[in-house]
Phi, psi and omega in degrees: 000143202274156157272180169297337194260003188283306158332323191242003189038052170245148239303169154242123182337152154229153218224135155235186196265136184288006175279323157333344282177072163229177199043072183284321174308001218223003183239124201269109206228113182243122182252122162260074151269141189276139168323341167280292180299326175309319185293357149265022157134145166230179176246126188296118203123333199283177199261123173272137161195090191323153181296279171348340186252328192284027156260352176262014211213334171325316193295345161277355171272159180263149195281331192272335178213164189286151214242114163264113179261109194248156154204191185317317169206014142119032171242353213270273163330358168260336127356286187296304179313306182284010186283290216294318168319313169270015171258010180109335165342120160254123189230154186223130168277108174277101224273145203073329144109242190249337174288333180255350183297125134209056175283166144355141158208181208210000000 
């Protein structure tokens, strides 16, 4: 069964699997997790911006390369995608979020 946005042609995020989330240094990478989860480990380097602050706060992502966007368990960041997509954005879901992460974490 087709979805509504396969209907109507509109873009679909593309996501990959955090297991998947390598050459992390080399990646612009934003976790919208609230500051209590972020204090049990992020992945290092990443751009902290609770989903709730980016529409006041987007002007601080960059415009020029794609923005990999993580939470907890990858719905919150599928969100933070399709916002940021329609601000002009190139976004990647990091589909399972930090429950599925199993890298470095900082």
């Amino acid at each position: 069964m087709n979805s509504l946005r396969d209907l109507f042609g509109a873009k679909k995020t593309p996501s990959i699997p955090a297991k998947d989330l390598k050459d992390r240094s080399t990646k612009f990478i934003l976790d919208v997790r609230e500051p209590d989860e972020i204090a049990t480990g992020k992945i290092p380097g990443a751009y902290t911006i609770p989903l709730g602050d980016l529409s006041a706060r987007e002007g601080e992502l960059p415009k020029d390369e794609t923005i990999y966007v993580v939470c907890r368990s990858g719905n919150r960041s599928q969100k933070a995608c399709e916002y940021l997509e329609s601000k002009g954005y190139d976004c990647v879901n990091v589909a399972g979020g930090m429950l599925a992460y199993k890298g470095p974490v900082e």
